[in-house]
C-alpha positions, 0 to 999 in steps of 0.5 A, a space after each residue: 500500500 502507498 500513498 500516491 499523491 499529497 499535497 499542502 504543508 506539514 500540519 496537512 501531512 501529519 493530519 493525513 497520516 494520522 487519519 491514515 494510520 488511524 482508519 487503516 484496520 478498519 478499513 481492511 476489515 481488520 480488528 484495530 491495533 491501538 492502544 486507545 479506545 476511539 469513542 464517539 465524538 459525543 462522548 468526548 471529555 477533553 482536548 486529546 484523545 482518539 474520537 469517532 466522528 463519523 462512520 458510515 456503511 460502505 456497501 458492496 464493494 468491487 472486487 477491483 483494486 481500491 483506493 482510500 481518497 481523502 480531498 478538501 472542499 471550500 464548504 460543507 454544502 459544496 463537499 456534500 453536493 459533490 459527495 458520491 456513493 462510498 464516500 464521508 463528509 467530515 469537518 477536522 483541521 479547520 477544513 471540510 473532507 470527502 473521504 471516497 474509496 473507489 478505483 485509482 484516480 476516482 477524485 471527488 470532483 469540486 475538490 482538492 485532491 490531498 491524498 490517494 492511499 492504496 490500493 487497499 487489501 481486497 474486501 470481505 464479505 462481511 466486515 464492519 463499516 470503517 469509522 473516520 477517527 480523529 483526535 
């Protein structure tokens, strides 16, 4: 798996990789391996920790190689009109993202790219819907 494609400063680096890291199991299908428990968002008692702030089923996915694309948008009407099937909107660091699996190159249109991260170990039939953590 490889990252393909990051743009923006250091601050947007780390926050992409620590979304990354965070969400890389449970996209997989894989039982997590941190040594904190993410709780909802609402559940939240101070300023660190690891949070979940969305999480949505995926669906059926093809069989075909897939990739994890994380991108910006200006505002959250433009992300959600611009969202597709398999995707999230979610505000973190100060910015609204679409995160979106799909083929190679599938960018949300309207958006800035910042990362294209796979391709992802194939699915499972049954697995559990990834939660979008952030902290």
């Amino acid at each position: 798996m490889s990252i393909t494609r990051v743009t923006g400063g250091p601050l947007t680096l780390i926050a992409v990789m620590t979304l990354a890291l965070g969400i890389g199991a449970a996209a997989r299908g894989e039982e997590p391996r941190m040594l904190a428990t993410c709780l909802p968002v609402s559940q939240r008692t101070g300023p660190v920790g690891c949070w979940i702030m969305a999480q949505e089923a995926l669906g059926p996915l093809p069989q075909t190689p897939l990739f994890w694309h994380l991108s910006t948008f200006p505002n959250r009407a433009a992300a959600e009109a611009a969202k597709g099937p398999g995707a999230t909107v979610m505000e973190a660091l100060d910015q609204v993202w679409v995160f979106s699996i799909g083929a190679a190159r599938a960018w949300t249109p309207g958006g800035k790219s910042v990362a294209e991260i796979g391709p992802l170990p194939p699915s499972r039939a049954s697995r559990p819907a990834p939660s979008r953590r952030g902290g």
